[in-house]
PyMOL CGO cylinders between C-alpha atoms (Angstrom):
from pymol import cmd
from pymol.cgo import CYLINDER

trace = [
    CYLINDER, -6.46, -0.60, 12.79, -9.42, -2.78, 12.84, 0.3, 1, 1, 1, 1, 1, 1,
    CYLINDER, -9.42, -2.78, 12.84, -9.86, -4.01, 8.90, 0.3, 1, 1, 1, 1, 1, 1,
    CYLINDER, -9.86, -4.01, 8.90, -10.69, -7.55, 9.59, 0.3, 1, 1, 1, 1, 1, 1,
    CYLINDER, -10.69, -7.55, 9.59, -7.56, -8.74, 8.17, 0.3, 1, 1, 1, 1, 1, 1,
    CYLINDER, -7.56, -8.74, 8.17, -4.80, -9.31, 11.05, 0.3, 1, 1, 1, 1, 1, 1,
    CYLINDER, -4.80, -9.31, 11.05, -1.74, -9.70, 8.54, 0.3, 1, 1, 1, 1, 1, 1,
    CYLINDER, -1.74, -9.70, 8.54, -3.19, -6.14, 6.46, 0.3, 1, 1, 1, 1, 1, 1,
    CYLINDER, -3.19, -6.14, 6.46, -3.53, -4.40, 9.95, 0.3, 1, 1, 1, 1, 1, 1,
    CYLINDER, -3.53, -4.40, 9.95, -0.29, -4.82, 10.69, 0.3, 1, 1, 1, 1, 1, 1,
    CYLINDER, -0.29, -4.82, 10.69, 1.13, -3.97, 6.98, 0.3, 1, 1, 1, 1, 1, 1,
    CYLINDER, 1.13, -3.97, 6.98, -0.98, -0.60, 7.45, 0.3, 1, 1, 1, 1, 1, 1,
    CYLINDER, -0.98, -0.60, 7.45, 0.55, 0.22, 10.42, 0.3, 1, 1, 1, 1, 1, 1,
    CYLINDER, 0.55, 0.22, 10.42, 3.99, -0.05, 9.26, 0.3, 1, 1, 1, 1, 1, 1,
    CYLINDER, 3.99, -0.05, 9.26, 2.56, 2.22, 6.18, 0.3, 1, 1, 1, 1, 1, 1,
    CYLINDER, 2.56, 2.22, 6.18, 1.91, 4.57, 8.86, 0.3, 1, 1, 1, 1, 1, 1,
    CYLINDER, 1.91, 4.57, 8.86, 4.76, 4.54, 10.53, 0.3, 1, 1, 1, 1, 1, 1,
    CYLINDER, 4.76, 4.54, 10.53, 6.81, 4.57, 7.45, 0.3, 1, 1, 1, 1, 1, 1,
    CYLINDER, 6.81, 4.57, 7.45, 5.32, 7.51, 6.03, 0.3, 1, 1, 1, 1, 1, 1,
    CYLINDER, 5.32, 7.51, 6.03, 4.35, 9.11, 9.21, 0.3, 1, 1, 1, 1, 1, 1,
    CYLINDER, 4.35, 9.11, 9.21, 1.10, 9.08, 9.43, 0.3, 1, 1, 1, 1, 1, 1,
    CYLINDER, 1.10, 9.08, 9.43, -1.92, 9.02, 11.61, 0.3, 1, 1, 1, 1, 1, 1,
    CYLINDER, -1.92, 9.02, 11.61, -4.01, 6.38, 10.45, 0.3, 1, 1, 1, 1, 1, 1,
    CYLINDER, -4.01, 6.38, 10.45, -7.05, 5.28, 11.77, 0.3, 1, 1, 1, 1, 1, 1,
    CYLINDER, -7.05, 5.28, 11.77, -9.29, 2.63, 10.00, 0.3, 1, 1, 1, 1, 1, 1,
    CYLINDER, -9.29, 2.63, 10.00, -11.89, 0.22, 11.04, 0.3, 1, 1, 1, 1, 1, 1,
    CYLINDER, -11.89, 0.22, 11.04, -13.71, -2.10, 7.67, 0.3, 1, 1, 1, 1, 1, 1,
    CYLINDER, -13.71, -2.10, 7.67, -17.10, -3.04, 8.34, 0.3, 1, 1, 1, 1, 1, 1,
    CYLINDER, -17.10, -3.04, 8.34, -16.92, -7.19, 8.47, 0.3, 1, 1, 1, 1, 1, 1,
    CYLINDER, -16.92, -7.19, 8.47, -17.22, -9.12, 5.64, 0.3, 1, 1, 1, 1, 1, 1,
    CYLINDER, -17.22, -9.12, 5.64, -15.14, -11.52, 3.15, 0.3, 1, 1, 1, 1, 1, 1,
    CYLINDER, -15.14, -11.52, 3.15, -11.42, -11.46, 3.69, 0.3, 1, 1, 1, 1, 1, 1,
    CYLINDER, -11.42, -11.46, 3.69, -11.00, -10.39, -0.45, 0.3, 1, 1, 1, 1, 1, 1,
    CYLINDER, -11.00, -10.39, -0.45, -13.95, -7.52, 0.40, 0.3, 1, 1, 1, 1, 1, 1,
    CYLINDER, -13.95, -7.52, 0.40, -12.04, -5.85, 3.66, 0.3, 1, 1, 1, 1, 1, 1,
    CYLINDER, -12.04, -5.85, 3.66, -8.71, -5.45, 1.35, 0.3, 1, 1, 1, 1, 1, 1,
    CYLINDER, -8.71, -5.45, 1.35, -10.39, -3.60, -0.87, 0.3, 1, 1, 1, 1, 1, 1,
    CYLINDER, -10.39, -3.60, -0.87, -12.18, -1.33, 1.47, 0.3, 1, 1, 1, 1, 1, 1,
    CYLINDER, -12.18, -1.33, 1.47, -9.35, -0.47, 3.38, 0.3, 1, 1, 1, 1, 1, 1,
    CYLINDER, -9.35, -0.47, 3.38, -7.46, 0.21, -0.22, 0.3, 1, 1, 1, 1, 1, 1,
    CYLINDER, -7.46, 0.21, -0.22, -10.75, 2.44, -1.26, 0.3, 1, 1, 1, 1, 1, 1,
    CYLINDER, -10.75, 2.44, -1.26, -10.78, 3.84, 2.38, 0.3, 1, 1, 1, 1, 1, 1,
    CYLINDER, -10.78, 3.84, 2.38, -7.13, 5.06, 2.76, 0.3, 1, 1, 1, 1, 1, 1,
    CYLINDER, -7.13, 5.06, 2.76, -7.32, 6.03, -1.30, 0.3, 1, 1, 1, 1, 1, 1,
    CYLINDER, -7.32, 6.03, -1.30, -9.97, 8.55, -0.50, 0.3, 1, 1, 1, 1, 1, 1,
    CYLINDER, -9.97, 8.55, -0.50, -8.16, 10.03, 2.52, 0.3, 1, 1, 1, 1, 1, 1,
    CYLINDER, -8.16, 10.03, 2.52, -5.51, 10.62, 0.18, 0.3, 1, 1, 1, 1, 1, 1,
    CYLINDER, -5.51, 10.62, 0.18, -6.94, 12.30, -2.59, 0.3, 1, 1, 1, 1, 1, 1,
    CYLINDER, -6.94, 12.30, -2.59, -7.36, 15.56, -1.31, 0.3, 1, 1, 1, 1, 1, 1,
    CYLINDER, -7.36, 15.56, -1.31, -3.65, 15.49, 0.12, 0.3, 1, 1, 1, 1, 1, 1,
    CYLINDER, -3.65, 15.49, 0.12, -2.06, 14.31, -3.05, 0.3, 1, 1, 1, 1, 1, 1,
    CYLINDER, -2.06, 14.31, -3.05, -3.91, 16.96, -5.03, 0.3, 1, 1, 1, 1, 1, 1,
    CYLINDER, -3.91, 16.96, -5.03, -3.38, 20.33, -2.24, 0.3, 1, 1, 1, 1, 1, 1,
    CYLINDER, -3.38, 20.33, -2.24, -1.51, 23.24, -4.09, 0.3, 1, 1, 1, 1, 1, 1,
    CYLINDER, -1.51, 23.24, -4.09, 1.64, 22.80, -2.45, 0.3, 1, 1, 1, 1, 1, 1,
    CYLINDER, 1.64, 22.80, -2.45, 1.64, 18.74, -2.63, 0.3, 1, 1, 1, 1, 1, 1,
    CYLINDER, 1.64, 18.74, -2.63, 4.22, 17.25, -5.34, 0.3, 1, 1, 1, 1, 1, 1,
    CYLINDER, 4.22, 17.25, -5.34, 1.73, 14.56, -6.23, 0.3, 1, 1, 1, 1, 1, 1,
    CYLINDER, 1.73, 14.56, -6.23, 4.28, 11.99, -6.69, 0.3, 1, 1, 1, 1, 1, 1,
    CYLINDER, 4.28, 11.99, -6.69, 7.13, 10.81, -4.50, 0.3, 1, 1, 1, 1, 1, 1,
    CYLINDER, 7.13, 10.81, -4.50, 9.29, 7.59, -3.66, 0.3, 1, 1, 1, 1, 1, 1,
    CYLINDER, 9.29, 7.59, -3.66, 10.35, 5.40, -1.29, 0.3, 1, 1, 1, 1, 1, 1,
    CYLINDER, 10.35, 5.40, -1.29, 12.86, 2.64, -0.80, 0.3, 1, 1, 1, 1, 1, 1,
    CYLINDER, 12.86, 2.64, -0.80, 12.61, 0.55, 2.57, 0.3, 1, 1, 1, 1, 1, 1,
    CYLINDER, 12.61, 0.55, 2.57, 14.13, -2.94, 4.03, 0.3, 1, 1, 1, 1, 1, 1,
    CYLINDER, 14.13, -2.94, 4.03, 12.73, -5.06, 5.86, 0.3, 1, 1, 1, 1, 1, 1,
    CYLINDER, 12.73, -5.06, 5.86, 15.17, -8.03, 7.12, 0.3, 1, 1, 1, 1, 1, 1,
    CYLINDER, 15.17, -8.03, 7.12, 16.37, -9.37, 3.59, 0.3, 1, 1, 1, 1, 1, 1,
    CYLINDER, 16.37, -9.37, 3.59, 13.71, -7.91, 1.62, 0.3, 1, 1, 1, 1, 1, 1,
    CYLINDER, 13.71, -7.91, 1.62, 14.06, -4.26, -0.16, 0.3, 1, 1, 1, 1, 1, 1,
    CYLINDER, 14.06, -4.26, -0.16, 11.58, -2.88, -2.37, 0.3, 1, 1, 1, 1, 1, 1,
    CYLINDER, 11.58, -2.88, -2.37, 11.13, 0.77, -3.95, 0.3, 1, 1, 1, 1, 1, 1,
    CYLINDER, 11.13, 0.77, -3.95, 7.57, 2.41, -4.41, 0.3, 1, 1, 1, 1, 1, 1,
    CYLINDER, 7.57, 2.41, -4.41, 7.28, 5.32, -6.69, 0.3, 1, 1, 1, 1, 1, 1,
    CYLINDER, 7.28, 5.32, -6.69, 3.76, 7.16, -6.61, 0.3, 1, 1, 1, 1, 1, 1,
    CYLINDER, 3.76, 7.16, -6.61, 2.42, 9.74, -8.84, 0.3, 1, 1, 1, 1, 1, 1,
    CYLINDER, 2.42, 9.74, -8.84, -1.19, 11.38, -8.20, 0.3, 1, 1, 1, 1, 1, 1,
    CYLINDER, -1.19, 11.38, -8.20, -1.57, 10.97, -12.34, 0.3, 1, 1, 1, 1, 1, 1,
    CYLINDER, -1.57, 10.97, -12.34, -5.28, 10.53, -12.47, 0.3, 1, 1, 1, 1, 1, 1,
    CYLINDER, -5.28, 10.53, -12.47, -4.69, 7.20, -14.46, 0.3, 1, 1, 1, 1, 1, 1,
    CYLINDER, -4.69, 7.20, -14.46, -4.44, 4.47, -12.12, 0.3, 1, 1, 1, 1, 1, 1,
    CYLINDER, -4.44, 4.47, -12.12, -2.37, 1.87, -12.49, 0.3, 1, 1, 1, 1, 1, 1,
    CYLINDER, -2.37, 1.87, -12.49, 0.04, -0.53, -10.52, 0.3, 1, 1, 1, 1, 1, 1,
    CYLINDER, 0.04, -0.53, -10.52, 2.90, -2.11, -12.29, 0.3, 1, 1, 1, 1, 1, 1,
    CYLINDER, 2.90, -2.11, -12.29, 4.86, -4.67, -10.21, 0.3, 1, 1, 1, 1, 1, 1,
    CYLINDER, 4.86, -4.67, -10.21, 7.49, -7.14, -10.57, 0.3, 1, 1, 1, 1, 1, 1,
    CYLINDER, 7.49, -7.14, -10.57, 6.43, -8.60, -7.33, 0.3, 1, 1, 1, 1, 1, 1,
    CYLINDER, 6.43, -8.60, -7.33, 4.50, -11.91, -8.10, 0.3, 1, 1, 1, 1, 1, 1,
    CYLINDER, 4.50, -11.91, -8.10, 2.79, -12.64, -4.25, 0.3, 1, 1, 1, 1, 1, 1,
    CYLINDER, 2.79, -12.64, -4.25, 0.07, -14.69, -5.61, 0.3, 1, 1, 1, 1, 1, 1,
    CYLINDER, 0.07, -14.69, -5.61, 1.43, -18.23, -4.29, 0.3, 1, 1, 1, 1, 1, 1,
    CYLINDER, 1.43, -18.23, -4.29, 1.70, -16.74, -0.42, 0.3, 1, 1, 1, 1, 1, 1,
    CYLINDER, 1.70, -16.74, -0.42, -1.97, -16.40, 0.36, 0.3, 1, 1, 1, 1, 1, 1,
    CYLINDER, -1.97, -16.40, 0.36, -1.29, -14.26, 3.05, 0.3, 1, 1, 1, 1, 1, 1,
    CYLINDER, -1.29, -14.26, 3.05, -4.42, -13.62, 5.58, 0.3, 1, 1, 1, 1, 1, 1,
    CYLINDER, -4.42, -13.62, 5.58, -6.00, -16.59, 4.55, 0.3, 1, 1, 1, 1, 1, 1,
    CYLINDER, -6.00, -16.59, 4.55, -6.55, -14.89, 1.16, 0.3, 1, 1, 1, 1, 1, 1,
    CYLINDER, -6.55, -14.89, 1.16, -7.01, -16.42, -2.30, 0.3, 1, 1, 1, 1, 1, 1,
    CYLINDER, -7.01, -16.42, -2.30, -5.52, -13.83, -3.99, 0.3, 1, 1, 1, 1, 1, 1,
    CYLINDER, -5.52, -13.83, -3.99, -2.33, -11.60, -3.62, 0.3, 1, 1, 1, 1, 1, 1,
    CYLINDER, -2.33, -11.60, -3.62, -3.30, -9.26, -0.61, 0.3, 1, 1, 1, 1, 1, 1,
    CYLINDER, -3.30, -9.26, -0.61, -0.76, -6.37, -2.11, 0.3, 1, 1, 1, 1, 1, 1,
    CYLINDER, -0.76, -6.37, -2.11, -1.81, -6.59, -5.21, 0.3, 1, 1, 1, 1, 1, 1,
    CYLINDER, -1.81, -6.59, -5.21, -5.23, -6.30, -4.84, 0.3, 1, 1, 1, 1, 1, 1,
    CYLINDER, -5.23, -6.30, -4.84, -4.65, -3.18, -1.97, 0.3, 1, 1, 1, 1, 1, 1,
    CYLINDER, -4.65, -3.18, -1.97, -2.58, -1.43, -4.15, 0.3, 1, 1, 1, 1, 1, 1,
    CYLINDER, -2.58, -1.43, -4.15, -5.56, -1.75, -7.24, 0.3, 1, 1, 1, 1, 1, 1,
    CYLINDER, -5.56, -1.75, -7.24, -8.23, -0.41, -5.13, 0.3, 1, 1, 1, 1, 1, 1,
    CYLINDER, -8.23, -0.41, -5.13, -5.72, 2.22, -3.48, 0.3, 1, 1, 1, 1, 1, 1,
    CYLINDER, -5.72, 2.22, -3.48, -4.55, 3.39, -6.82, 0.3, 1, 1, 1, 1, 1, 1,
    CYLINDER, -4.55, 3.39, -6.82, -7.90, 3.43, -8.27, 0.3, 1, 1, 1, 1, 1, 1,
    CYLINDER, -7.90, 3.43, -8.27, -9.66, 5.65, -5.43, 0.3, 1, 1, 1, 1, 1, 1,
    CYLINDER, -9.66, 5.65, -5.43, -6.80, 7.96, -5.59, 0.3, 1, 1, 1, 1, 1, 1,
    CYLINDER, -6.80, 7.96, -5.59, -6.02, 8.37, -9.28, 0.3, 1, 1, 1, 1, 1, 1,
    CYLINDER, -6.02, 8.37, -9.28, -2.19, 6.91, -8.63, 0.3, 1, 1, 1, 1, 1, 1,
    CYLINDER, -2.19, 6.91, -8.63, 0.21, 4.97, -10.76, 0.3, 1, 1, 1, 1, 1, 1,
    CYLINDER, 0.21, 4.97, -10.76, 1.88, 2.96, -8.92, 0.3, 1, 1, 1, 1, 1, 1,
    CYLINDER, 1.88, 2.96, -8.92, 5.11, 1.27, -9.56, 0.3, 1, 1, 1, 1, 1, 1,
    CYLINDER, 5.11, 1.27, -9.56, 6.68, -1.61, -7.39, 0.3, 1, 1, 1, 1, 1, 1,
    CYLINDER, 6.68, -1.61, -7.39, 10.18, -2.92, -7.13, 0.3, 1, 1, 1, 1, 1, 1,
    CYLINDER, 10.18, -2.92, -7.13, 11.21, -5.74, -5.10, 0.3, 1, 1, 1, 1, 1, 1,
    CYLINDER, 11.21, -5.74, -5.10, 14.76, -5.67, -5.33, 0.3, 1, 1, 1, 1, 1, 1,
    CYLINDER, 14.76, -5.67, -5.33, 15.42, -8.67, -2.78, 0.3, 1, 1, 1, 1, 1, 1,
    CYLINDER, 15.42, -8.67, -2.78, 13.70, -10.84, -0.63, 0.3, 1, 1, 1, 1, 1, 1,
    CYLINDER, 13.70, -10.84, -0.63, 12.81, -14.67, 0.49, 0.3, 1, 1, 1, 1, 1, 1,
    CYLINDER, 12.81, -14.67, 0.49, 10.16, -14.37, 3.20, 0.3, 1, 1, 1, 1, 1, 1,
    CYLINDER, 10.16, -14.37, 3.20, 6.88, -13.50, 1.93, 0.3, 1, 1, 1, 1, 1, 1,
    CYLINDER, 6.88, -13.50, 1.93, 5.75, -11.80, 5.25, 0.3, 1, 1, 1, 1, 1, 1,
    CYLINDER, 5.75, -11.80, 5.25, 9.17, -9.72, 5.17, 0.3, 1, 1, 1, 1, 1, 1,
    CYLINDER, 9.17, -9.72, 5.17, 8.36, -8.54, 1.08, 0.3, 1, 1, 1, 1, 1, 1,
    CYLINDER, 8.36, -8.54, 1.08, 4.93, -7.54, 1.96, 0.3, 1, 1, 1, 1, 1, 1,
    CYLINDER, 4.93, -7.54, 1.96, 6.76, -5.00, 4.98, 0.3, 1, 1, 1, 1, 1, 1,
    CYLINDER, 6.76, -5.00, 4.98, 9.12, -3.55, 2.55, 0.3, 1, 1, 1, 1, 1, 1,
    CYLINDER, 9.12, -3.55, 2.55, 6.64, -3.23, 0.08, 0.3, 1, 1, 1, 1, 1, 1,
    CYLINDER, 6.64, -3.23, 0.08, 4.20, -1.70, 2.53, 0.3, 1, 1, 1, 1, 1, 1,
    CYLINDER, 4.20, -1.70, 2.53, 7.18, 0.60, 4.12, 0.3, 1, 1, 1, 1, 1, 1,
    CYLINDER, 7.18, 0.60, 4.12, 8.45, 1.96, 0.89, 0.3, 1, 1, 1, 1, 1, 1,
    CYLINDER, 8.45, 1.96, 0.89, 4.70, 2.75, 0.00, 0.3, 1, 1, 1, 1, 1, 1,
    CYLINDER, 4.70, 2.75, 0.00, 4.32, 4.83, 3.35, 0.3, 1, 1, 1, 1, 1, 1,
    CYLINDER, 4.32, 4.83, 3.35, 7.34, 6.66, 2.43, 0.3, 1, 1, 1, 1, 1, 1,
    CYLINDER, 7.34, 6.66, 2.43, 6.30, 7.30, -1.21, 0.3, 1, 1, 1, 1, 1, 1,
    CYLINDER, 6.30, 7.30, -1.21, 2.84, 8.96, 0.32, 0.3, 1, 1, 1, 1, 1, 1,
    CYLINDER, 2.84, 8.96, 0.32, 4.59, 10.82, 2.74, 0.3, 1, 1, 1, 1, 1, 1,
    CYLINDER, 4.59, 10.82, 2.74, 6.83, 12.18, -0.03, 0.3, 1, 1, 1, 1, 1, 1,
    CYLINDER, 6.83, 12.18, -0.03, 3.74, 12.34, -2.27, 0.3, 1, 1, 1, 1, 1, 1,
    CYLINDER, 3.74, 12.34, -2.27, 2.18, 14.48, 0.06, 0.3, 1, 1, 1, 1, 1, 1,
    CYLINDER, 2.18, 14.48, 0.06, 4.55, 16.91, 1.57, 0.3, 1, 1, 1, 1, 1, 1,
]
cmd.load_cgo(trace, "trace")
């Protein structure tokens, strides 16, 4: 994973590993803000095609700790993007960001694939621990999504 952002690398790769996938992504350099939302756009279009296959369900869930934090994902390939969230990340500024790195993933992501996207944090202190859980239970939901 080569997106530019160190902290979103390694929230993609537990994506991938959650959902068991085979992801491979490099994000041309530029603005931290920019490289989230090309590597949303980029792994939205790899999706598309796999979300909408014959066989595919097109919408799936997933519900994943990580330490204290546990947060549900539910996807559905509804061609009406959306993300609705109770998880309020703004104040972290993970990566060096000035704006919430999940949120603004998941609103590229959902709007290159066509997805709603719903988020649940159920628990969870540590910011860095959310954002796994979060990213996890997506994975899973994709995986599910996709099957």
């Amino acid at each position: 994973m080569a997106t530019g952002v160190a902290v979103l690398d390694h929230l993609l790769l537990e994506l991938a590993r959650a959902g068991r996938f085979e992801l491979q992504l490099e994000i041309a350099p530029d603005e931290p803000e920019s490289e989230v939302a090309a590597a949303g756009a980029a792994l939205g279009e790899a999706l598309r095609p796999l979300l909408g296959a014959e066989d595919a369900p097109g919408r799936g869930v997933g519900i994943v700790a990580a330490d204290e934090a546990l947060a549900m994902v539910v996807v559905e390939a509804s061609g009406a993007p959306l993300v609705a969230s109770n998880a309020d990340l703004t104040s972290t500024r993970a990566g060096g960001l000035r704006k919430d790195l999940a949120a603004a993933f998941l609103e590229e992501l959902a709007g290159t694939a066509g997805l709603t996207i719903h988020v649940r944090l159920f628990e969870g202190e540590d910011s860095q621990h959310v954002l796994e859980a979060i990213f996890k239970a997506l994975g899973a939901a994709l995986a599910d999504a996709c099957a």
